[in-house]
C-alpha positions in Angstrom: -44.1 24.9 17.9 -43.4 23.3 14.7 -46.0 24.8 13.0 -44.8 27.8 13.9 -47.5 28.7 16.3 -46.8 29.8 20.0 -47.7 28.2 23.5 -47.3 29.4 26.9 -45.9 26.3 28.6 -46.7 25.9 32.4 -46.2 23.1 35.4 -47.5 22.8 38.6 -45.7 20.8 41.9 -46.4 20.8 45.3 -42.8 22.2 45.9 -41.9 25.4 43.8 -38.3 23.2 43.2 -40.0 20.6 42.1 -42.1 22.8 39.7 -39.0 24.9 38.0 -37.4 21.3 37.4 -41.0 19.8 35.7 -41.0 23.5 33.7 -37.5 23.1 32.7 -38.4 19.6 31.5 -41.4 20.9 29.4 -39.6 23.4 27.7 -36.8 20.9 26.7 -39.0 18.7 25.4 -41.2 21.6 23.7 -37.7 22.7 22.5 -37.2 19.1 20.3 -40.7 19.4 19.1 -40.3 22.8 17.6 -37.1 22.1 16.1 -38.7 18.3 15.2 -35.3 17.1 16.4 -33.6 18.8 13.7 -29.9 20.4 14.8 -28.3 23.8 13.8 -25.0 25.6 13.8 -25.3 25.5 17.9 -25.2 22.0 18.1 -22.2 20.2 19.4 -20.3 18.2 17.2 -20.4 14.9 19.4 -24.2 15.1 18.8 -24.3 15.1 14.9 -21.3 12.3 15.2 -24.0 10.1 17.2 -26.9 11.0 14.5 -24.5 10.1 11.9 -23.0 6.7 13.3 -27.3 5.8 14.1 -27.7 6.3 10.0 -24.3 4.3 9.0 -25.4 1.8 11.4 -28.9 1.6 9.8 -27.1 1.1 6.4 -25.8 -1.3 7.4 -28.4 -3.6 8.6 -30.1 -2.9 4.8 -27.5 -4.3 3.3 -25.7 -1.0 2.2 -22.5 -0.9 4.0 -20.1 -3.6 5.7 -20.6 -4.4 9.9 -16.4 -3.8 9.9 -16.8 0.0 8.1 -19.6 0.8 10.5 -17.3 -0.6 13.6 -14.1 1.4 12.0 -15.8 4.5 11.8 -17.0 4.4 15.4 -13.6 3.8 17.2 -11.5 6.0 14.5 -14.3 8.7 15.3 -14.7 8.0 19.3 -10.5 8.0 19.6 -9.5 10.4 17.5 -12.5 13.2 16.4 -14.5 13.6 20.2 -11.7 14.3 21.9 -11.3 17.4 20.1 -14.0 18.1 18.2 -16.9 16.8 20.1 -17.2 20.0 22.3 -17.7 21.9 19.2 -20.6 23.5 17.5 -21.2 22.9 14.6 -20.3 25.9 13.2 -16.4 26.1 15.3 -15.6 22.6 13.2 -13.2 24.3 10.6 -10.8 23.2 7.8 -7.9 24.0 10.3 -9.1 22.0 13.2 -10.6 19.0 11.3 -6.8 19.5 9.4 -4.8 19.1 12.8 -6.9 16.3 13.9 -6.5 14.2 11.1 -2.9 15.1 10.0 -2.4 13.5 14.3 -4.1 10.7 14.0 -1.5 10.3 10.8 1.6 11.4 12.8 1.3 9.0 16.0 -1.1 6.5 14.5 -0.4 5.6 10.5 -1.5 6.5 7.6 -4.4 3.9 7.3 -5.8 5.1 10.7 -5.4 9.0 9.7 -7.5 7.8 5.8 -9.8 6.3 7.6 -10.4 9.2 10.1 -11.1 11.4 7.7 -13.4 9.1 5.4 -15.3 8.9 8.9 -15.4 12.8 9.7 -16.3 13.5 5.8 -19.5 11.0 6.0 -20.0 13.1 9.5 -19.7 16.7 8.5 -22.3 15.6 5.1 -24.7 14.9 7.6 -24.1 17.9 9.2 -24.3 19.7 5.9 -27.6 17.8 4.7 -29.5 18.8 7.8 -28.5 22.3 7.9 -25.6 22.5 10.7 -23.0 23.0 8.4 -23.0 25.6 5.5 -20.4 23.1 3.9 -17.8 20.4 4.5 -14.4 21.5 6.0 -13.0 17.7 5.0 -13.4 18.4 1.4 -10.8 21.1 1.9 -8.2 19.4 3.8 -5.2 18.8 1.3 -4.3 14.9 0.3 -2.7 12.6 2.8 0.7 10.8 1.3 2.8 7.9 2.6 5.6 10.1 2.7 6.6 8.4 -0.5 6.6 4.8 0.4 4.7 2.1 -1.4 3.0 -0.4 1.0 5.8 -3.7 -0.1 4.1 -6.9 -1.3 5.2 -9.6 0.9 4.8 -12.9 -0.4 5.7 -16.8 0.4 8.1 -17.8 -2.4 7.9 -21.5 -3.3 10.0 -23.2 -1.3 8.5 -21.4 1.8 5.1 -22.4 1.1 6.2 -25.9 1.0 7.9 -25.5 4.4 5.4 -24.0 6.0 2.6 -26.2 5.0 4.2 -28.6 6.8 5.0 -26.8 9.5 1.5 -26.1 10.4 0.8 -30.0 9.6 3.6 -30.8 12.5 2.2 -28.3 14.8 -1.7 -29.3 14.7 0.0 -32.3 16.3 1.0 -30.7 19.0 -2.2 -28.7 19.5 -4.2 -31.5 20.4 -4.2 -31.5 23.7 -5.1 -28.9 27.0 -2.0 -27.7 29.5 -3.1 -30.9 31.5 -2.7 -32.7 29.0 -5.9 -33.9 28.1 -7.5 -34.4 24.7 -8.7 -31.3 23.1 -11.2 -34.1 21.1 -13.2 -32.0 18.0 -12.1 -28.5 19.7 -8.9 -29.3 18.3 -9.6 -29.7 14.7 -9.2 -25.9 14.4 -5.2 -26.3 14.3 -5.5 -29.4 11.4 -7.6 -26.6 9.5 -5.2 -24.2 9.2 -2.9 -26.1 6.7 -6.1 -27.1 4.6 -7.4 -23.4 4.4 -3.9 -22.2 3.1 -4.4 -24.6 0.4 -7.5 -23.6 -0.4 -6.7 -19.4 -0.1 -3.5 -20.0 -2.4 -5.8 -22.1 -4.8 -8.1 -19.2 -5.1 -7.1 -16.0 -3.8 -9.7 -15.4 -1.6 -10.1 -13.7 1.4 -10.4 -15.7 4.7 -13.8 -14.3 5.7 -14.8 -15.7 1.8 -13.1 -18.9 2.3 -14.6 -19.7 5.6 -18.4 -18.9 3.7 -17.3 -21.9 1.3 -20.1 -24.8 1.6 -19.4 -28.2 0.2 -22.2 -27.2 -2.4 -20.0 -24.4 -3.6 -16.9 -27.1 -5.0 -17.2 -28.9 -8.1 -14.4 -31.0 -8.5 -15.5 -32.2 -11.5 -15.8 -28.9 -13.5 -12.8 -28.0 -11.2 -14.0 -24.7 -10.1 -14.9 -23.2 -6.9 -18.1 -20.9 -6.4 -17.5 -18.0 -4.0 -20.8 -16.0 -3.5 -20.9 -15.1 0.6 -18.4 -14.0 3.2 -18.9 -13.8 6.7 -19.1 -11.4 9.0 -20.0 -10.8 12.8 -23.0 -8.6 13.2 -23.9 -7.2 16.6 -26.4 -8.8 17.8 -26.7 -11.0 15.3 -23.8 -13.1 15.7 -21.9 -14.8 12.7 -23.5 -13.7 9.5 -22.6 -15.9 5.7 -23.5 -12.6 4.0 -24.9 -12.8 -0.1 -21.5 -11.1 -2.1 -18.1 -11.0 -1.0 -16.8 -8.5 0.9 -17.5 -4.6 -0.5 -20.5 -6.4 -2.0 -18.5 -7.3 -4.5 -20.1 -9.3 -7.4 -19.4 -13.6 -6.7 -16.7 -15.4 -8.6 -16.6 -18.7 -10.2 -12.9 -19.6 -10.1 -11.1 -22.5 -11.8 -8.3 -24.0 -9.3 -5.5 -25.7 -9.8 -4.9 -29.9 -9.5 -2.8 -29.8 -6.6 -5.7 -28.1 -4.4 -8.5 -31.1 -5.7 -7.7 -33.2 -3.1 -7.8 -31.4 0.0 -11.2 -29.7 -1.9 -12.7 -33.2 -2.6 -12.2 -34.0 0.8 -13.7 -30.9 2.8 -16.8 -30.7 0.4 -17.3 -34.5 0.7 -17.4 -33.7 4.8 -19.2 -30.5 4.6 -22.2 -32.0 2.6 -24.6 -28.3 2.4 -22.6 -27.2 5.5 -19.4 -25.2 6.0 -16.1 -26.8 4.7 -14.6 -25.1 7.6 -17.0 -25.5 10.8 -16.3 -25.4 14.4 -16.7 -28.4 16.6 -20.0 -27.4 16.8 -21.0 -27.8 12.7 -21.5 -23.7 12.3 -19.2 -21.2 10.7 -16.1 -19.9 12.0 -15.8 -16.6 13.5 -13.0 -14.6 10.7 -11.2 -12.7 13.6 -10.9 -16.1 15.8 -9.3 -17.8 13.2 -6.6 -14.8 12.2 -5.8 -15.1 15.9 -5.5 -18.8 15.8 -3.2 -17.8 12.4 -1.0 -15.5 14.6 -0.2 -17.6 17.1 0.7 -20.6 14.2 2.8 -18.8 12.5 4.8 -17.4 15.4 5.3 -20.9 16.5 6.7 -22.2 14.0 8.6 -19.1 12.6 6.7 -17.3 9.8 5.5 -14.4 12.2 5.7 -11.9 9.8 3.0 -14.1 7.5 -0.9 -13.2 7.8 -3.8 -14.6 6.0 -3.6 -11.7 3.9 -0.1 -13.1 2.8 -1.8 -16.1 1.2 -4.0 -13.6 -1.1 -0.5 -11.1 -1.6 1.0 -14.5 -2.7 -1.4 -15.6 -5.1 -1.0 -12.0 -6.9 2.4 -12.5 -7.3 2.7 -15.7 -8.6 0.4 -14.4 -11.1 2.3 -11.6 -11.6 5.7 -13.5 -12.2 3.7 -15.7 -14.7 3.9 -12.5 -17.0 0.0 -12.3 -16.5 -1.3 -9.3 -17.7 -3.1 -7.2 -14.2 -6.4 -7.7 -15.7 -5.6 -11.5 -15.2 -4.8 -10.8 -11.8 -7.5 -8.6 -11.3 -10.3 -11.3 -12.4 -8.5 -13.8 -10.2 -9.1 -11.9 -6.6 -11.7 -10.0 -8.1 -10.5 -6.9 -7.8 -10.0 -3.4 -10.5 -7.1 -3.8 -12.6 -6.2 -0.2 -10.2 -6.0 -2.1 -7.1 -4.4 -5.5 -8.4 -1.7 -3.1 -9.5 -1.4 -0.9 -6.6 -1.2 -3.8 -4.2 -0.5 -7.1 -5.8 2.4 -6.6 -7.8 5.9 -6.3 -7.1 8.3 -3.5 -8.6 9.1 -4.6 -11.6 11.0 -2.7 -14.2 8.8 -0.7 -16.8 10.4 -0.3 -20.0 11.9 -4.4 -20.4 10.7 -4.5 -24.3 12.5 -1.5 -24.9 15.8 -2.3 -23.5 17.4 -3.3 -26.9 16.4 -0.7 -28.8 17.9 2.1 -26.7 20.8 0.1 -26.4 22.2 1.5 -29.5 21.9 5.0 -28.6 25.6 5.5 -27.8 28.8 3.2 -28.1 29.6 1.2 -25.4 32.6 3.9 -24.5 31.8 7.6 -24.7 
Protein backbone atom coordinates (compact mmCIF):
# COMPACT_ATOMS: atom_id res chain seq x y z
CA UNK A 1 0.00 0.00 0.00
CA UNK A 2 1.27 3.39 0.33
CA UNK A 3 2.80 2.83 3.40
CA UNK A 4 4.63 0.41 1.94
CA UNK A 5 2.98 -2.43 3.69
CA UNK A 6 1.40 -5.51 1.81
CA UNK A 7 -2.27 -6.89 1.54
CA UNK A 8 -3.58 -9.99 0.07
CA UNK A 9 -6.58 -8.57 -1.89
CA UNK A 10 -9.58 -10.95 -2.32
CA UNK A 11 -13.46 -10.87 -3.78
CA UNK A 12 -16.20 -13.07 -3.62
CA UNK A 13 -19.31 -13.40 -6.40
CA UNK A 14 -21.80 -15.86 -6.92
CA UNK A 15 -20.36 -16.43 -10.47
CA UNK A 16 -16.53 -17.11 -10.63
CA UNK A 17 -16.77 -14.32 -13.80
CA UNK A 18 -18.26 -12.09 -11.84
CA UNK A 19 -15.61 -12.56 -9.13
CA UNK A 20 -12.31 -12.24 -11.43
CA UNK A 21 -14.08 -8.87 -12.76
CA UNK A 22 -14.77 -7.55 -8.86
CA UNK A 23 -10.79 -8.80 -8.16
CA UNK A 24 -9.61 -7.07 -11.16
CA UNK A 25 -11.46 -3.94 -9.93
CA UNK A 26 -9.90 -4.24 -6.35
CA UNK A 27 -6.52 -4.43 -7.50
CA UNK A 28 -7.00 -1.38 -9.84
CA UNK A 29 -8.22 0.60 -7.30
CA UNK A 30 -5.51 -0.92 -4.69
CA UNK A 31 -3.06 -0.04 -7.63
CA UNK A 32 -4.01 4.09 -7.37
CA UNK A 33 -3.88 3.89 -3.69
CA UNK A 34 -0.40 2.56 -3.58
CA UNK A 35 0.87 4.80 -6.10
CA UNK A 36 -1.56 7.71 -4.22
CA UNK A 37 -2.38 8.54 -7.88
CA UNK A 38 1.03 9.59 -8.59
CA UNK A 39 2.31 8.50 -12.45
CA UNK A 40 5.66 7.11 -13.60
CA UNK A 41 7.77 6.61 -16.75
CA UNK A 42 4.85 3.93 -17.82
CA UNK A 43 2.25 6.30 -17.92
CA UNK A 44 0.81 7.41 -21.21
CA UNK A 45 1.36 10.71 -22.28
CA UNK A 46 -2.45 11.56 -22.88
CA UNK A 47 -2.82 11.00 -19.08
CA UNK A 48 -0.22 13.48 -17.80
CA UNK A 49 -1.72 15.98 -20.65
CA UNK A 50 -5.19 15.66 -18.80
CA UNK A 51 -3.42 16.12 -15.16
CA UNK A 52 -1.80 19.01 -16.56
CA UNK A 53 -4.76 20.89 -18.41
CA UNK A 54 -6.90 19.93 -14.63
CA UNK A 55 -3.90 22.27 -12.89
CA UNK A 56 -3.84 25.15 -15.85
CA UNK A 57 -7.49 25.04 -15.57
CA UNK A 58 -7.39 25.45 -11.70
CA UNK A 59 -4.99 28.45 -12.31
CA UNK A 60 -7.04 29.82 -13.90
CA UNK A 61 -10.05 30.04 -11.83
CA UNK A 62 -7.39 31.69 -8.98
CA UNK A 63 -6.79 34.24 -10.94
CA UNK A 64 -3.34 33.09 -12.28
CA UNK A 65 -3.70 32.50 -15.86
CA UNK A 66 -6.19 33.86 -18.72
CA UNK A 67 -9.67 31.53 -19.64
CA UNK A 68 -8.26 32.10 -23.51
CA UNK A 69 -4.50 30.46 -22.58
CA UNK A 70 -6.22 27.73 -20.73
CA UNK A 71 -8.80 27.14 -23.91
CA UNK A 72 -5.47 27.50 -26.48
CA UNK A 73 -3.61 25.05 -24.72
CA UNK A 74 -6.38 22.46 -24.86
CA UNK A 75 -7.15 22.49 -28.60
CA UNK A 76 -3.40 23.20 -29.71
CA UNK A 77 -2.65 20.06 -27.32
CA UNK A 78 -5.89 17.83 -28.27
CA UNK A 79 -5.15 18.64 -32.35
CA UNK A 80 -1.79 18.55 -32.60
CA UNK A 81 0.21 16.64 -29.38
CA UNK A 82 -2.55 13.36 -28.78
CA UNK A 83 -2.56 12.35 -31.90
CA UNK A 84 0.95 11.40 -31.78
CA UNK A 85 2.15 11.59 -28.58
CA UNK A 86 -0.76 10.54 -26.48
CA UNK A 87 -0.05 6.75 -26.92
CA UNK A 88 3.21 7.36 -25.41
CA UNK A 89 4.82 6.64 -22.13
CA UNK A 90 6.18 8.89 -20.55
CA UNK A 91 9.50 7.93 -20.99
CA UNK A 92 9.09 7.30 -25.30
CA UNK A 93 8.25 11.29 -25.39
CA UNK A 94 11.75 12.37 -26.76
CA UNK A 95 13.41 15.62 -28.17
CA UNK A 96 12.98 14.07 -31.73
CA UNK A 97 9.35 13.26 -31.58
CA UNK A 98 8.15 16.34 -29.52
CA UNK A 99 10.64 18.05 -32.44
CA UNK A 100 8.62 16.56 -35.50
CA UNK A 101 5.36 17.39 -33.89
CA UNK A 102 5.92 20.79 -33.31
CA UNK A 103 8.10 21.74 -36.37
CA UNK A 104 4.16 20.13 -38.26
CA UNK A 105 2.01 21.90 -36.53
CA UNK A 106 4.48 24.93 -37.98
CA UNK A 107 4.67 23.48 -41.48
CA UNK A 108 0.70 23.04 -42.33
CA UNK A 109 -0.53 25.23 -39.52
CA UNK A 110 1.63 28.68 -38.83
CA UNK A 111 4.01 29.78 -36.86
CA UNK A 112 1.66 31.14 -34.02
CA UNK A 113 -0.03 27.68 -33.84
CA UNK A 114 3.42 25.61 -33.88
CA UNK A 115 4.70 28.60 -30.66
CA UNK A 116 1.89 27.94 -29.04
CA UNK A 117 2.09 24.06 -29.29
CA UNK A 118 5.12 24.02 -27.84
CA UNK A 119 4.47 26.61 -24.90
CA UNK A 120 1.60 23.99 -24.25
CA UNK A 121 3.79 20.66 -24.43
CA UNK A 122 6.66 22.50 -22.32
CA UNK A 123 4.00 23.38 -19.34
CA UNK A 124 3.01 19.53 -19.98
CA UNK A 125 6.29 17.69 -19.98
CA UNK A 126 7.20 20.11 -16.46
CA UNK A 127 4.39 18.40 -14.94
CA UNK A 128 5.62 15.35 -16.04
CA UNK A 129 9.11 16.23 -14.77
CA UNK A 130 7.77 17.59 -11.32
CA UNK A 131 5.96 14.37 -10.52
CA UNK A 132 8.57 12.09 -11.49
CA UNK A 133 7.47 10.71 -15.14
CA UNK A 134 10.06 12.51 -16.79
CA UNK A 135 13.80 12.59 -15.87
CA UNK A 136 13.77 16.02 -17.83
CA UNK A 137 12.02 18.12 -20.49
CA UNK A 138 12.60 17.13 -24.15
CA UNK A 139 10.87 20.81 -25.17
CA UNK A 140 13.72 22.69 -23.57
CA UNK A 141 15.88 21.04 -26.21
CA UNK A 142 14.00 21.54 -29.27
CA UNK A 143 15.96 24.34 -31.35
CA UNK A 144 14.12 27.95 -31.81
CA UNK A 145 11.23 28.31 -34.19
CA UNK A 146 11.75 31.34 -36.86
CA UNK A 147 9.31 33.07 -39.33
CA UNK A 148 11.45 32.09 -42.00
CA UNK A 149 12.64 35.70 -41.83
CA UNK A 150 9.52 37.58 -42.19
CA UNK A 151 8.40 40.27 -39.80
CA UNK A 152 4.62 40.03 -38.92
CA UNK A 153 3.68 43.77 -41.26
CA UNK A 154 1.91 46.48 -39.25
CA UNK A 155 -1.33 47.16 -40.97
CA UNK A 156 -2.84 50.29 -40.15
CA UNK A 157 -5.82 52.75 -41.32
CA UNK A 158 -4.19 55.91 -42.63
CA UNK A 159 -6.18 59.11 -42.15
CA UNK A 160 -8.26 59.43 -44.83
CA UNK A 161 -9.44 55.72 -44.46
CA UNK A 162 -10.40 56.15 -40.98
CA UNK A 163 -12.54 58.96 -42.00
CA UNK A 164 -14.12 56.79 -44.70
CA UNK A 165 -14.82 54.09 -42.84
CA UNK A 166 -16.36 55.66 -39.90
CA UNK A 167 -18.82 56.59 -42.02
CA UNK A 168 -19.19 53.66 -43.63
CA UNK A 169 -20.10 51.81 -40.65
CA UNK A 170 -22.48 54.93 -39.74
CA UNK A 171 -24.35 54.19 -43.30
CA UNK A 172 -24.46 50.52 -42.78
CA UNK A 173 -25.99 50.38 -38.99
CA UNK A 174 -28.76 51.88 -41.14
CA UNK A 175 -29.27 49.21 -42.99
CA UNK A 176 -28.92 46.66 -40.11
CA UNK A 177 -31.94 47.63 -38.55
CA UNK A 178 -34.22 45.47 -39.67
CA UNK A 179 -34.77 41.24 -39.91
CA UNK A 180 -34.93 39.39 -43.60
CA UNK A 181 -38.72 40.07 -43.20
CA UNK A 182 -38.28 43.13 -42.77
CA UNK A 183 -39.22 43.77 -39.45
CA UNK A 184 -37.65 46.03 -36.88
CA UNK A 185 -34.74 44.64 -35.17
CA UNK A 186 -35.86 47.38 -32.15
CA UNK A 187 -32.79 47.54 -29.24
CA UNK A 188 -31.22 44.14 -30.80
CA UNK A 189 -30.12 46.44 -33.40
CA UNK A 190 -28.13 48.87 -31.55
CA UNK A 191 -25.19 46.48 -31.83
CA UNK A 192 -24.43 47.76 -35.57
CA UNK A 193 -24.75 51.78 -34.41
CA UNK A 194 -22.04 50.61 -31.80
CA UNK A 195 -19.60 49.66 -33.88
CA UNK A 196 -18.67 53.16 -35.31
CA UNK A 197 -18.66 54.58 -31.58
CA UNK A 198 -16.30 51.76 -30.21
CA UNK A 199 -13.71 52.61 -33.17
CA UNK A 200 -13.70 55.96 -31.81
CA UNK A 201 -13.21 55.02 -28.61
CA UNK A 202 -10.27 52.13 -29.45
CA UNK A 203 -8.44 54.78 -31.69
CA UNK A 204 -8.82 57.33 -28.70
CA UNK A 205 -7.14 54.93 -26.51
CA UNK A 206 -5.48 51.98 -27.89
CA UNK A 207 -7.20 49.48 -26.09
CA UNK A 208 -8.07 46.23 -26.68
CA UNK A 209 -11.77 45.33 -27.53
CA UNK A 210 -12.24 42.94 -24.67
CA UNK A 211 -10.91 46.29 -22.40
CA UNK A 212 -13.06 48.67 -24.18
CA UNK A 213 -16.14 46.71 -23.87
CA UNK A 214 -15.26 46.50 -19.70
CA UNK A 215 -15.43 50.44 -19.85
CA UNK A 216 -18.31 51.67 -17.36
CA UNK A 217 -19.68 55.17 -17.56
CA UNK A 218 -17.82 55.54 -14.04
CA UNK A 219 -14.60 54.89 -15.78
CA UNK A 220 -14.82 58.40 -18.17
CA UNK A 221 -14.00 61.71 -16.85
CA UNK A 222 -14.59 64.15 -19.43
CA UNK A 223 -13.70 66.75 -17.35
CA UNK A 224 -10.13 65.62 -16.48
CA UNK A 225 -10.32 64.12 -20.07
CA UNK A 226 -9.02 60.81 -19.28
CA UNK A 227 -10.33 57.34 -19.43
CA UNK A 228 -9.75 54.68 -16.58
CA UNK A 229 -9.23 51.18 -17.97
CA UNK A 230 -8.96 48.63 -15.00
CA UNK A 231 -11.07 45.23 -16.30
CA UNK A 232 -11.42 43.34 -19.42
CA UNK A 233 -13.80 40.76 -20.18
CA UNK A 234 -13.67 37.42 -20.69
CA UNK A 235 -16.02 34.27 -21.13
CA UNK A 236 -15.40 31.79 -18.39
CA UNK A 237 -16.95 28.33 -18.65
CA UNK A 238 -19.41 28.07 -16.70
CA UNK A 239 -19.46 31.25 -15.64
CA UNK A 240 -20.46 33.09 -18.47
CA UNK A 241 -19.18 36.78 -19.30
CA UNK A 242 -16.68 37.76 -16.72
CA UNK A 243 -15.39 42.03 -16.34
CA UNK A 244 -12.17 40.59 -14.92
CA UNK A 245 -9.90 43.13 -12.27
CA UNK A 246 -6.54 44.12 -14.83
CA UNK A 247 -6.40 44.08 -18.39
CA UNK A 248 -5.66 41.35 -20.26
CA UNK A 249 -2.14 39.32 -19.10
CA UNK A 250 -3.16 40.90 -15.79
CA UNK A 251 -1.55 43.63 -16.86
CA UNK A 252 -1.38 46.68 -14.39
CA UNK A 253 -4.68 49.40 -15.26
CA UNK A 254 -4.15 52.55 -17.18
CA UNK A 255 -5.29 56.00 -16.76
CA UNK A 256 -5.15 57.40 -20.27
CA UNK A 257 -5.63 61.06 -21.41
CA UNK A 258 -7.73 61.10 -24.92
CA UNK A 259 -7.91 63.28 -27.37
CA UNK A 260 -10.91 66.22 -28.02
CA UNK A 261 -12.35 64.67 -30.97
CA UNK A 262 -13.27 61.37 -28.93
CA UNK A 263 -15.20 63.70 -25.91
CA UNK A 264 -18.23 63.68 -27.49
CA UNK A 265 -19.01 60.25 -28.38
CA UNK A 266 -17.41 59.55 -24.61
CA UNK A 267 -19.72 62.12 -22.97
CA UNK A 268 -22.38 60.57 -24.54
CA UNK A 269 -21.93 56.69 -23.74
CA UNK A 270 -20.88 57.43 -20.08
CA UNK A 271 -23.92 59.87 -19.65
CA UNK A 272 -26.07 56.52 -20.95
CA UNK A 273 -24.19 53.94 -19.24
CA UNK A 274 -24.58 55.67 -15.70
CA UNK A 275 -22.38 52.63 -13.39
CA UNK A 276 -23.20 50.22 -16.22
CA UNK A 277 -21.43 49.23 -19.45
CA UNK A 278 -20.88 51.97 -22.12
CA UNK A 279 -21.29 49.15 -24.48
CA UNK A 280 -24.31 46.82 -23.34
CA UNK A 281 -26.44 44.46 -25.17
CA UNK A 282 -30.12 45.04 -25.46
CA UNK A 283 -30.37 43.42 -22.46
CA UNK A 284 -28.16 46.24 -20.17
CA UNK A 285 -25.14 43.48 -19.60
CA UNK A 286 -21.72 43.28 -21.19
CA UNK A 287 -20.92 42.20 -24.53
CA UNK A 288 -19.55 39.00 -25.32
CA UNK A 289 -15.66 40.02 -27.00
CA UNK A 290 -15.82 37.22 -29.65
CA UNK A 291 -19.64 38.24 -30.71
CA UNK A 292 -18.72 41.47 -31.34
CA UNK A 293 -15.24 40.63 -33.58
CA UNK A 294 -17.81 38.57 -35.61
CA UNK A 295 -20.19 41.36 -35.83
CA UNK A 296 -16.70 43.43 -36.88
CA UNK A 297 -16.09 40.89 -39.61
CA UNK A 298 -19.05 40.88 -41.18
CA UNK A 299 -19.00 45.12 -41.17
CA UNK A 300 -16.09 45.47 -42.52
CA UNK A 301 -16.60 43.06 -45.43
CA UNK A 302 -19.63 44.92 -46.25
CA UNK A 303 -18.58 47.85 -46.71
CA UNK A 304 -14.98 46.98 -48.03
CA UNK A 305 -12.31 47.04 -45.38
CA UNK A 306 -12.19 43.20 -44.97
CA UNK A 307 -8.76 43.05 -44.44
CA UNK A 308 -9.39 45.49 -41.08
CA UNK A 309 -9.89 43.72 -37.50
CA UNK A 310 -10.33 45.25 -34.15
CA UNK A 311 -6.87 44.61 -33.65
CA UNK A 312 -6.21 47.20 -36.59
CA UNK A 313 -7.71 49.99 -34.49
CA UNK A 314 -4.88 49.22 -31.62
CA UNK A 315 -1.98 48.59 -34.80
CA UNK A 316 -3.32 52.11 -35.85
CA UNK A 317 -2.99 53.89 -32.85
CA UNK A 318 0.82 52.62 -32.61
CA UNK A 319 1.48 54.04 -35.64
CA UNK A 320 0.24 57.22 -35.55
CA UNK A 321 2.29 57.53 -32.54
CA UNK A 322 5.04 56.18 -34.14
CA UNK A 323 4.90 58.81 -37.14
CA UNK A 324 4.49 61.52 -34.43
CA UNK A 325 8.37 60.84 -33.89
CA UNK A 326 7.33 59.45 -30.40
CA UNK A 327 9.84 57.80 -28.72
CA UNK A 328 8.66 53.60 -28.23
CA UNK A 329 8.53 54.18 -24.57
CA UNK A 330 5.72 56.72 -25.46
CA UNK A 331 4.02 54.15 -27.35
CA UNK A 332 4.68 51.65 -24.97
CA UNK A 333 2.84 53.66 -22.01
CA UNK A 334 0.03 54.40 -24.38
CA UNK A 335 -1.18 50.54 -25.05
CA UNK A 336 0.58 49.53 -22.12
CA UNK A 337 2.84 47.42 -23.28
CA UNK A 338 7.22 46.83 -22.86
CA UNK A 339 9.00 49.17 -24.91
CA UNK A 340 10.11 45.26 -26.59
CA UNK A 341 6.69 44.58 -27.76
CA UNK A 342 5.58 48.25 -28.89
CA UNK A 343 8.72 47.87 -31.09
CA UNK A 344 8.28 44.45 -32.28
CA UNK A 345 4.78 44.95 -33.25
CA UNK A 346 3.62 48.49 -33.38
CA UNK A 347 6.01 50.12 -35.48
CA UNK A 348 6.56 50.29 -39.08
CA UNK A 349 10.07 49.86 -40.78
CA UNK A 350 11.50 52.84 -40.60
CA UNK A 351 15.01 53.64 -41.49
CA UNK A 352 17.71 53.39 -38.60
CA UNK A 353 20.49 55.66 -39.08
CA UNK A 354 18.23 59.22 -40.27
CA UNK A 355 20.50 61.60 -37.85
CA UNK A 356 23.44 60.22 -39.42
CA UNK A 357 22.71 60.59 -42.96
CA UNK A 358 24.64 64.01 -43.37
CA UNK A 359 27.52 63.18 -41.84
CA UNK A 360 28.42 60.13 -43.87
CA UNK A 361 27.54 62.04 -46.76
CA UNK A 362 30.87 63.42 -47.02
CA UNK A 363 32.74 60.23 -47.01
CA UNK A 364 33.38 60.22 -50.82
CA UNK A 365 32.77 62.83 -53.78
CA UNK A 366 29.64 62.60 -55.38
CA UNK A 367 31.71 60.82 -58.50
CA UNK A 368 34.21 58.12 -57.67
Amino acid sequence: MSDGSLRRVRRQAPGKDEAVNRLKEALVEAAAEATDGEIDPSTRFAEVVDLYLDEVEEEASLGHLAPETVRLYRSVLKNWAIPDLGKLHCREVIVTRCSKVVRSARKKKSYDTAKTLKAALSGACDYAVRHGAMSKNPIRDIGRLSRNGEKKKVVALDAEQRVDLLAKLRAYALTRQTDAQGRSLGPRGQLWFDLPDLMEVMLATGLRIGEALALLGTDIDTAEQTVSATHHIIRVAGDGLVRRPLRKGNEDELLLGVPGWSLPVLTRRSAAAGKGPIFASFKGGYLDPSNVIHRIEEAMNAVGYGWVTSHVFRKTVGTVLDEAGLPTTAIADQLGNSREVAERHYRKRRKANPQNVAALENMLPATV
